[in-house]
C-alpha angles and dihedrals in degrees: 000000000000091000090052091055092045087052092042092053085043091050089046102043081053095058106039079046077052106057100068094055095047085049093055100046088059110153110233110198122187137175128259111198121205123159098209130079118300082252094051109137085246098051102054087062079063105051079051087053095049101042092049083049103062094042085050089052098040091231101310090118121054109187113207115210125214114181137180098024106301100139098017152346117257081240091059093037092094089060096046091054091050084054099048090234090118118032102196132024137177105203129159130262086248088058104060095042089103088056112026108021106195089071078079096059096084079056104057119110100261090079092054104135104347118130119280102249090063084068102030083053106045089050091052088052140066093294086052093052095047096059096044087061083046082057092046088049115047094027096045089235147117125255100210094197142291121006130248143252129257107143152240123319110239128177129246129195131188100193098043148344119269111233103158131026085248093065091065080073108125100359125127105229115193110224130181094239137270127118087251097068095039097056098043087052088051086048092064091042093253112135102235120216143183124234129157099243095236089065084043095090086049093047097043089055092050095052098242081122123041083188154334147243109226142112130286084245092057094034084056105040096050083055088229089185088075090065097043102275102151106158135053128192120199090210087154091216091179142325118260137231145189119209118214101218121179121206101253083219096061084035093055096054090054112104103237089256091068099034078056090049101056092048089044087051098047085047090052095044095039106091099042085047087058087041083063091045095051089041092052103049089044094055088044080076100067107040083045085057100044083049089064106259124135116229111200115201111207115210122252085245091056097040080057084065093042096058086041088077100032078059092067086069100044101088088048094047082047084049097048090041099047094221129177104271091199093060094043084047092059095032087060095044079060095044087045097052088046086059103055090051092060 
């Protein structure tokens, strides 16, 4: 009798020792919204992120990935953070200028055709920073850390190559939304149109676009030349980027250690995720090229031109957007300075 009490009291001590141990190793999952392919070039950054995540978190946060649409598109993200019904996103900068308009401002006309770094670098820096707590504040979210690469927006053409900003006249260019990209188009006397890109093949082969704004990757993975793209124009319009935003109400039930965690973790991911992105547009070239379309390569003297004209839009895109004039003020002075070192 005596031995089964001794072994009852010593059953019971270890679990009681044990509880705290299982309640601190609770598994937290939450849901991460895209709307591309589960191989999209964004998305395996991601897969990076998440699978560092779990292993710096030794398996307390369990990230939950939904592609392709399946909870939400990019466009709608912003509303499903506010309500808490997604709890991490990765959309891009053209897809929170309805809520937070200073994501537009990479867009604006000044950055046509400068090198990339002018843009990956001012984002990295002060100007970038700035913007991300305009995000914060105006979407209710968390900006986990830098931001990360897309690519640049290109022009492609199924009728005939664009080899100088006068040859967009008359034609219809398909563009992902914003008033940035709209107006720049109309500048050039292009008509500018919306299409989900799904619909885009279909409408490309009936003749509703002539054409389409987009990267070399997506270019590339949606297999255009099926549809009669034949020309390609690295007009460079602006340099893309995807945000990572985090739903304040999922970020505010994380203890500090993982909050610090998931920051820690994007930061440590960051850099090989843009790697891929850059990887992956470079190598869309290529595959465009052995598929039969031209790709034609302005030079930097004629893209000058180019932006030149695009210029003549930019106060009316800062007026419809209400942006702040003091940031653009210092962000030119930045492009600017870029310029004259060319």
């Amino acid at each position: 009798m005596k031995r089964f009490l001794v072994a009852g009291i010593a059953f019971i001590s270890a679990v009681m020792i044990g509880l705290p141990a299982v309640a601190a190793e609770k598994v937290i999952e939450f849901k991460i919204s895209v709307d591309s392919n589960e191989n999209h070039h964004r998305n395996k950054g991601l897969h990076l992120y998440m699978d560092l995540l779990v292993k710096n978190s030794q398996g307390r946060l369990k990230p939950l990935f939904f592609h392709s649409a399946q909870l939400y598109k990019d466009k709608d993200i912003p509303k499903a953070l506010k309500m808490g019904t997604v709890d991490m996103g990765l959309p891009g900068i053209w897809q929170l200028e309805g809520v937070a308009s200073s994501t537009a401002i990479t867009a604006l006309p000044m950055f046509y055709g400068l090198p990339e770094k002018v843009t990956k670098d001012l984002v990295d820096g002060e100007a970038g920073g700035l913007i991300s707590q305009d995000i914060e504040k105006k979407m209710g979210v968390k900006v986990l850390g830098k931001w990360a690469y897309h690519g640049y927006l290109d022009t492609g053409i199924k009728v005939k190559a664009i080899k100088d900003w006068k040859d967009f006249r008359g034609l219809k260019i398909r563009h992902h939304g914003g008033a940035a990209n709209a107006i720049r188009l109309e500048t050039f006397g292009a008509s500018p149109i919306l299409i989900p890109w799904p619909d885009l093949p279909m409408a490309m082969v009936q003749g509703t676009a002539d054409g389409c704004v987009t990267t070399l990757k997506s270019f590339e993975s949606a297999k255009l030349w099926d549809t009669g793209l034949k020309f390609i124009t690295k007009d460079h319009q602006y340099y893309l980027h995807n945000i990572p935003v985090v739903s304040m109400i999922f970020w505010n039930k994380l203890p500090k250690d993982l909050q610090k965690i998931m920051m820690d973790t994007w930061e440590e991911h960051i850099e090989k995720a843009r790697e891929i992105v850059d990887n992956e547009q470079g190598g869309a070239e290529n595959i465009l090229k052995k598929n039969g379309v031209q790709v034609y390569d302005p030079s930097a003297a004629d893209l000058m031109k180019w932006r030149e004209q695009a210029l003549t839009a930019q106060d009316r895109i800062v007026k419809e957007l209400k942006l702040d004039t003091s940031l653009i003020s210092k962000i030119e002075k930045i492009v600017n300075d870029s310029v004259k070192k060319k």
